[in-house]
N, CA, C and O atoms as CSV, one atom per row, in Angstrom:
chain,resi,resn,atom,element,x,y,z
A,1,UNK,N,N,-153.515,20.448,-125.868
A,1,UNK,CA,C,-154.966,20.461,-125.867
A,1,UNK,C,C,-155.470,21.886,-126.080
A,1,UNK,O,O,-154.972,22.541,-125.165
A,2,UNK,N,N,-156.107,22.565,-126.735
A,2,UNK,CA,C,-156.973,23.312,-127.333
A,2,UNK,C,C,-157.684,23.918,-126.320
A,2,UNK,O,O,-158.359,23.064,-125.746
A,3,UNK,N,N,-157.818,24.924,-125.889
A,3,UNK,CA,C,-158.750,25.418,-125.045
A,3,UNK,C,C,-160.334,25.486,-125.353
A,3,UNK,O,O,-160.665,25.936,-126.450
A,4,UNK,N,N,-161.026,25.193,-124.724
A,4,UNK,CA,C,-162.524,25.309,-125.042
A,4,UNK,C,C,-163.357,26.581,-124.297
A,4,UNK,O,O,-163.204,27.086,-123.185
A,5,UNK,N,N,-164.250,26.863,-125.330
A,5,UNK,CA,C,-165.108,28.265,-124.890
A,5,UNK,C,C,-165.779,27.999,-123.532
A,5,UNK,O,O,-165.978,26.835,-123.184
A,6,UNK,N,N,-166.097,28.919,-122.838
A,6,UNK,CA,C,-167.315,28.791,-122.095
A,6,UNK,C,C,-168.296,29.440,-122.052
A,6,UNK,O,O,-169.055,29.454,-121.082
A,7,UNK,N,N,-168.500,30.295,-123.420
A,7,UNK,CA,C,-169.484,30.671,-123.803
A,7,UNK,C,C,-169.157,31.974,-125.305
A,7,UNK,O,O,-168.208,32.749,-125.422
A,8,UNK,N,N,-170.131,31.806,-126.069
A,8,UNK,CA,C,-170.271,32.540,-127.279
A,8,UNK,C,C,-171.546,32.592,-127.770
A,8,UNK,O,O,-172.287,31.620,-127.917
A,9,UNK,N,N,-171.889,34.158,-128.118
A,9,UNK,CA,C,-172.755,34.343,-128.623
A,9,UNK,C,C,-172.486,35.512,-129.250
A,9,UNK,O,O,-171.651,36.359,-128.932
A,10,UNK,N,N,-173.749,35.508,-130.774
A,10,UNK,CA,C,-173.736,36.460,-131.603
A,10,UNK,C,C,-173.923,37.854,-130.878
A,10,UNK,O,O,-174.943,37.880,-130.189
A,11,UNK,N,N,-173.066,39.191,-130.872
A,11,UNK,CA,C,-173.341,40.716,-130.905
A,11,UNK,C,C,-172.486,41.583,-131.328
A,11,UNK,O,O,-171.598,41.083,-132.018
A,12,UNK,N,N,-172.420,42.752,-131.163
A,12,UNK,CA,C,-171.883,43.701,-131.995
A,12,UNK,C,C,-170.743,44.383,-131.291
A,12,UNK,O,O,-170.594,44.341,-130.070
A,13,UNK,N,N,-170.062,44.921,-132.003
A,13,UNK,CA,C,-168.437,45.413,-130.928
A,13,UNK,C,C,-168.894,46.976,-130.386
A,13,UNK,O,O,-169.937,47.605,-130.562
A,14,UNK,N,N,-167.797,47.267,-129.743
A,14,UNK,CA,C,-168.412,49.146,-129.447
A,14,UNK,C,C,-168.621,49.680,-130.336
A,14,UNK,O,O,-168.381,50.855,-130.060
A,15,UNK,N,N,-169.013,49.598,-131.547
A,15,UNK,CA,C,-168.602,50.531,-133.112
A,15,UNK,C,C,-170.208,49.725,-133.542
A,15,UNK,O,O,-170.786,50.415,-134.382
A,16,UNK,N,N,-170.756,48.861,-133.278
A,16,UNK,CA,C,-171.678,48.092,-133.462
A,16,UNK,C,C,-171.413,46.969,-134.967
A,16,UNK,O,O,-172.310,46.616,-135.733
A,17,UNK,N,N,-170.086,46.625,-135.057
A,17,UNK,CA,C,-170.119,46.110,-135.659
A,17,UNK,C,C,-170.192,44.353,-135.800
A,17,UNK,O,O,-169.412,43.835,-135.001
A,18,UNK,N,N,-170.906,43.415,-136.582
A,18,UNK,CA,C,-171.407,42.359,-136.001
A,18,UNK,C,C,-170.142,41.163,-135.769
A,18,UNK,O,O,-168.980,41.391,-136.105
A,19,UNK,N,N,-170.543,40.000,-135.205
A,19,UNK,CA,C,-169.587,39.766,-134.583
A,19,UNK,C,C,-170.110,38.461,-133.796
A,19,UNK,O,O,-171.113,37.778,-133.998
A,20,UNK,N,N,-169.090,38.347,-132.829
A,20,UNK,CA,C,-169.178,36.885,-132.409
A,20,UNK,C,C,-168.409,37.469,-130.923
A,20,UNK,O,O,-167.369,38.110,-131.079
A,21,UNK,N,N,-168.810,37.293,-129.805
A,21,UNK,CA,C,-168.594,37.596,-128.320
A,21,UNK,C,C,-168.544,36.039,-126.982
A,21,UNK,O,O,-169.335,35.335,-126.354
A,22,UNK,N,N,-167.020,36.219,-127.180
A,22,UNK,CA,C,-166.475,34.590,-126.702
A,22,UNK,C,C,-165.962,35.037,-125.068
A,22,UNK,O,O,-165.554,36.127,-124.667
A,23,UNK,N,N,-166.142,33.862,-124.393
A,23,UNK,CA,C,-165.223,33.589,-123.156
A,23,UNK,C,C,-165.068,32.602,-123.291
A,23,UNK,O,O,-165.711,31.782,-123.947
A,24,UNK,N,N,-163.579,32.434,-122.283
A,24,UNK,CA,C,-162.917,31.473,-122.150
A,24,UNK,C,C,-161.816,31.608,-121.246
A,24,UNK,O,O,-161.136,32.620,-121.074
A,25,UNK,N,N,-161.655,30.056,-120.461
A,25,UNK,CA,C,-160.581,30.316,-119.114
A,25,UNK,C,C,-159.395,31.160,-119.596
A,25,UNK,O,O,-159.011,30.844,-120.722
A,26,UNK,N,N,-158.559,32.408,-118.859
A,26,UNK,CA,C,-157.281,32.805,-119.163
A,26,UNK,C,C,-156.423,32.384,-119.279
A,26,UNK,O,O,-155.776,32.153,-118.257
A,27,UNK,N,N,-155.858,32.010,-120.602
A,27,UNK,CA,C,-154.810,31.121,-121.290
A,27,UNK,C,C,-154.208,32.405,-121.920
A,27,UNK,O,O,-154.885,33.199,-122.574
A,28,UNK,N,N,-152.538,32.582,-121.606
A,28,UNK,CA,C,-152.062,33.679,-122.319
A,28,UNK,C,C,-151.719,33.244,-123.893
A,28,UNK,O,O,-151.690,33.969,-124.888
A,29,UNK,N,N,-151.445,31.666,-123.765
A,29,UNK,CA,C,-150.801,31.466,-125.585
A,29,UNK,C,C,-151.984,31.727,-126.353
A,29,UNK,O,O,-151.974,32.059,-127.538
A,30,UNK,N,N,-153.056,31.559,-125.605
A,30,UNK,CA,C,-154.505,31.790,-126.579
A,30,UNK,C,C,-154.398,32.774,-127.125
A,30,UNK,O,O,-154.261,32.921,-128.339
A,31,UNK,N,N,-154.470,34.037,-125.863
A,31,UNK,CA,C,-154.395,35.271,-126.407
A,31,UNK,C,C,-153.339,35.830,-127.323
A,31,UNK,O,O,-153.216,36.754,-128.127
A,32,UNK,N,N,-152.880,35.183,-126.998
A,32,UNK,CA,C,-151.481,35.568,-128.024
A,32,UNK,C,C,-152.075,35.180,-128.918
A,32,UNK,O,O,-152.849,36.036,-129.346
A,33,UNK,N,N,-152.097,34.293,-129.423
A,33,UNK,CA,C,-152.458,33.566,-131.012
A,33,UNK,C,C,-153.723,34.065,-131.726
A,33,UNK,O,O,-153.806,34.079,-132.955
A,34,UNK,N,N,-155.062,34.621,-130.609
A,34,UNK,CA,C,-155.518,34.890,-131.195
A,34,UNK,C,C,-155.206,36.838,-131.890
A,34,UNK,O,O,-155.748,37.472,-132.795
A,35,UNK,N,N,-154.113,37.180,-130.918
A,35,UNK,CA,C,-154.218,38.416,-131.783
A,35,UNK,C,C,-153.028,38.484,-132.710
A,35,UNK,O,O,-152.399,39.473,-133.086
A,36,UNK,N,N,-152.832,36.948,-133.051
A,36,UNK,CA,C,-151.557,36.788,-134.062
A,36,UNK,C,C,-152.551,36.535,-135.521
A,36,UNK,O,O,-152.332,36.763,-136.710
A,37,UNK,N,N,-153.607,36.014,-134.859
A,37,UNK,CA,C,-154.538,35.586,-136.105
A,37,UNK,C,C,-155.640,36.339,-136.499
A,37,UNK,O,O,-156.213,36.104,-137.563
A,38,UNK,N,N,-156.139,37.598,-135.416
A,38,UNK,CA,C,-157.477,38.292,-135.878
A,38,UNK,C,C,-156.600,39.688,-135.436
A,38,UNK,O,O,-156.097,39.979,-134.351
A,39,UNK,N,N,-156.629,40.456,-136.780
A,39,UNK,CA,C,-156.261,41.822,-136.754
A,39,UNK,C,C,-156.673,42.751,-136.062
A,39,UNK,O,O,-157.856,42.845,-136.387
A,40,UNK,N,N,-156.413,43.682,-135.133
A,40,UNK,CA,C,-156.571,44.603,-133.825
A,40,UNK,C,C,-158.090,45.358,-134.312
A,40,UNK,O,O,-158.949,45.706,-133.501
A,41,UNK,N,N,-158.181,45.488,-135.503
A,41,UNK,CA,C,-159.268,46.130,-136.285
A,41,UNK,C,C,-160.806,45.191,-135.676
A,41,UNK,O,O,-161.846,45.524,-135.107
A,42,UNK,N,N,-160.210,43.880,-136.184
A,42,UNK,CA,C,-161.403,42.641,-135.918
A,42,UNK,C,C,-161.486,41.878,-134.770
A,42,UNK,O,O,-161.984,40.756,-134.676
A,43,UNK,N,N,-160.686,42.916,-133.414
A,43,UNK,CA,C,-161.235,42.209,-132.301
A,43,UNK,C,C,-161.223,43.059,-131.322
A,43,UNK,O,O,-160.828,44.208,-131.524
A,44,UNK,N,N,-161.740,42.565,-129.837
A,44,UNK,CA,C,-161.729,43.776,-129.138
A,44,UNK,C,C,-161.986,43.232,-127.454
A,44,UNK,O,O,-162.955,42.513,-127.209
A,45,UNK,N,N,-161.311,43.527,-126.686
A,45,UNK,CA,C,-161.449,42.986,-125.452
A,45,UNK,C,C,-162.105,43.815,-124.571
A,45,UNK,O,O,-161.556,44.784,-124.048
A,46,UNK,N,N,-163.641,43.382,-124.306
A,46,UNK,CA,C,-163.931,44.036,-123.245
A,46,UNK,C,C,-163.929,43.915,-121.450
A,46,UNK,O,O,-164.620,43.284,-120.651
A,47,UNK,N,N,-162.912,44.756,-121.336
A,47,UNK,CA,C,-162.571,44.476,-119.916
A,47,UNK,C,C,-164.019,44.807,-118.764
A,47,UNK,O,O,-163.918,44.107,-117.757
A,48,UNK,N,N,-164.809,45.377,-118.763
A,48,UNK,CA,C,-165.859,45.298,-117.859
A,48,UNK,C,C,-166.902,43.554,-117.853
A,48,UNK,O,O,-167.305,42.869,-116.913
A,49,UNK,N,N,-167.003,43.402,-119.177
A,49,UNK,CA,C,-168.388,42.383,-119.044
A,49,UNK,C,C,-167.162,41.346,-119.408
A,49,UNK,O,O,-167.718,40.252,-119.506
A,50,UNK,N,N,-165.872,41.191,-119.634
A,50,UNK,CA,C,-164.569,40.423,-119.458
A,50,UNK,C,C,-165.314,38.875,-120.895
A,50,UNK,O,O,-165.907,37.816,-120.688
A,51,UNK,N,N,-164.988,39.352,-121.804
A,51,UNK,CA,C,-165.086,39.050,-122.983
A,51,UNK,C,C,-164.261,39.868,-124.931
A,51,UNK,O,O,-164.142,40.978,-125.449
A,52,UNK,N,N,-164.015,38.785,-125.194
A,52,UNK,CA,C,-163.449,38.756,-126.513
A,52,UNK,C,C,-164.372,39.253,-127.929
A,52,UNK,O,O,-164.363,38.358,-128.775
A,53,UNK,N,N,-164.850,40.004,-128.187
A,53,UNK,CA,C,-165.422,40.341,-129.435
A,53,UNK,C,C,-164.921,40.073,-130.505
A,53,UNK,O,O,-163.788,40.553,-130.496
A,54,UNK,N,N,-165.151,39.496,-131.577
A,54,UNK,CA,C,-164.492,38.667,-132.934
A,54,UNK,C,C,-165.169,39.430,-134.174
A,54,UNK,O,O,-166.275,39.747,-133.735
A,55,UNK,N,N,-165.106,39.738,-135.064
A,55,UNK,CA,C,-165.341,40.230,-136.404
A,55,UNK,C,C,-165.984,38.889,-136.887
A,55,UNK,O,O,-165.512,37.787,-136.608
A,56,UNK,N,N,-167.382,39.141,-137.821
A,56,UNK,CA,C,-168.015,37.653,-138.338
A,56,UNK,C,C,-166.795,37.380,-139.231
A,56,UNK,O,O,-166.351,36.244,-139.066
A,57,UNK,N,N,-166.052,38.222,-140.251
A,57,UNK,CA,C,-165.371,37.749,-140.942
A,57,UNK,C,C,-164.244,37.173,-140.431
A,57,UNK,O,O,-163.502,37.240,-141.412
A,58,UNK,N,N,-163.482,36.548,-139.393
A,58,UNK,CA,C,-163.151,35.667,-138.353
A,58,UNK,C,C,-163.431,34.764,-138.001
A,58,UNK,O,O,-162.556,34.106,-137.437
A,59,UNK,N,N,-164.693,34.236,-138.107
A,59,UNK,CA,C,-164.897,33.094,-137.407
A,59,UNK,C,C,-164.376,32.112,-138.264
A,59,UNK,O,O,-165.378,31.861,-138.934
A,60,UNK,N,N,-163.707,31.567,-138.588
A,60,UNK,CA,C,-162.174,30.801,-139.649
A,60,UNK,C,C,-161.233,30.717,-138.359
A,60,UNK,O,O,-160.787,29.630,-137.990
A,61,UNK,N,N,-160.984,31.765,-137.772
A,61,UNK,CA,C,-160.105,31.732,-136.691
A,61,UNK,C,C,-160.594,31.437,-135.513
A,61,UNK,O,O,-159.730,31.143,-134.686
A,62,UNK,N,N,-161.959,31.407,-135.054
A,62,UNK,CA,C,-162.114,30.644,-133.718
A,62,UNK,C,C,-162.441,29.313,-133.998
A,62,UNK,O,O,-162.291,28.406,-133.179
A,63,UNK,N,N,-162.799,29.193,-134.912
A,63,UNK,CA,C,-162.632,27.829,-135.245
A,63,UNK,C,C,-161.276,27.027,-135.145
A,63,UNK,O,O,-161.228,26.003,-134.463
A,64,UNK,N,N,-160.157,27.505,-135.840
A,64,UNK,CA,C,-159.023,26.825,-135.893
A,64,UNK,C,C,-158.650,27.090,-134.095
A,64,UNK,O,O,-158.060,26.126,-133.609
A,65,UNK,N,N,-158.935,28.302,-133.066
A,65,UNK,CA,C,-158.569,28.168,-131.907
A,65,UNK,C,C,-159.295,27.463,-130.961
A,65,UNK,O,O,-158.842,26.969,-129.929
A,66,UNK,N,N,-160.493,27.434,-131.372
A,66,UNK,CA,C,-161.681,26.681,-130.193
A,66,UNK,C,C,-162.266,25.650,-130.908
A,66,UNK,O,O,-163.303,25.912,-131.518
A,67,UNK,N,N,-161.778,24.448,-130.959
A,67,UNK,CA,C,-163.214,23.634,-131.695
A,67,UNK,C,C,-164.263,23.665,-131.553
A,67,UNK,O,O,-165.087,23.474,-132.447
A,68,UNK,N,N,-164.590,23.997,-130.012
A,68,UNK,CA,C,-166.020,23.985,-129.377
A,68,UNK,C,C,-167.144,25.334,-130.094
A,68,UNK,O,O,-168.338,25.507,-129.848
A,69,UNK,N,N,-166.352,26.029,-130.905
A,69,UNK,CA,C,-166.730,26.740,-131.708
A,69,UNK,C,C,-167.519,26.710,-132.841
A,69,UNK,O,O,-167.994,27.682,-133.429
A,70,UNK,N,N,-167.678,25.083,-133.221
A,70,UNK,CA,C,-168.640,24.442,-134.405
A,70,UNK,C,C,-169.521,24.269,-133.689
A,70,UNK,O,O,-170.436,24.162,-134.505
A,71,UNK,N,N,-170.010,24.142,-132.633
A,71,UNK,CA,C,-171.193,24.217,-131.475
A,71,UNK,C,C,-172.316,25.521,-131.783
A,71,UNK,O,O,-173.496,25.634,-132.116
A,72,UNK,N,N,-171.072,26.476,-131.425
A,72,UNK,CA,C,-172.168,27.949,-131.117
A,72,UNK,C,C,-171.900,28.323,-132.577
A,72,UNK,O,O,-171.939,29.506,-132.918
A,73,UNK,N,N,-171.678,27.517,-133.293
A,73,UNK,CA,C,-172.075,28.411,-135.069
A,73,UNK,C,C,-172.833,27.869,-135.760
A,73,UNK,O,O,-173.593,28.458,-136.529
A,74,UNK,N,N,-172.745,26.223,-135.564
A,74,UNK,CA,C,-174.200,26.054,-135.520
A,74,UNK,C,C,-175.524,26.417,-135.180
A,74,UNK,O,O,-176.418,26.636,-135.997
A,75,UNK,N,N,-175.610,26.468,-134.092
A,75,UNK,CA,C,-176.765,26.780,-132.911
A,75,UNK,C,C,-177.248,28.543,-133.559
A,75,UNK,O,O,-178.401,28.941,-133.720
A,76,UNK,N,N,-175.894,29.366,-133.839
A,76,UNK,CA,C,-176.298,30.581,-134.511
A,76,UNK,C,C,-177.070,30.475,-135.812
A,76,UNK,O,O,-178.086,31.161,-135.923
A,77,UNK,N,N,-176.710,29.719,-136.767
A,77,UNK,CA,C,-177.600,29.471,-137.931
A,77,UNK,C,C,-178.937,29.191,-137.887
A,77,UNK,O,O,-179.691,29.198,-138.860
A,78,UNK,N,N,-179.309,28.878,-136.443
A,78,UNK,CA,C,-180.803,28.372,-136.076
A,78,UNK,C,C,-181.605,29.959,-136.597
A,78,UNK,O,O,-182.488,30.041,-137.451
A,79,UNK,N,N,-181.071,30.983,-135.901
A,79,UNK,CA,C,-182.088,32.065,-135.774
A,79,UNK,C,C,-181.594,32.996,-136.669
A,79,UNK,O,O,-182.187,34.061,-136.842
């Protein structure tokens, strides 16, 4: 079973670059996979506010890791 988000929304990484800012329960194969699939360049873990920062050109890959991910990319196209 697929892990599901518990939250994502559009912002920018420390560099301000744009992006997609995910949580989700601590699953290590996740993490693994996802930094098997989004290059160290296009992601970024912030340990204080304890969230995943994603590169827009990525979201291909939270998709294939989170389904619940066609949710908040929808909902982003609104605004």
């Amino acid at each position: 079973m697929k892990p599901a988000l518990t939250s994502a929304w559009r912002g920018g990484s420390r560099d301000g670059l744009a992006g997609w800012r995910i949580q989700f329960a601590f699953d290590q194969d996740v993490i693994d996979e996802l930094k098997r699939v989004v290059p160290a360049e296009c992601r970024e873990w912030n340990e204080n506010e304890r969230f995943w920062w994603v590169a827009l050109s990525h979201e291909h890959a939270l998709l294939r890791l989170f389904p619940s991910f066609e949710g908040y990319l929808a909902q982003g196209s609104l605004f």
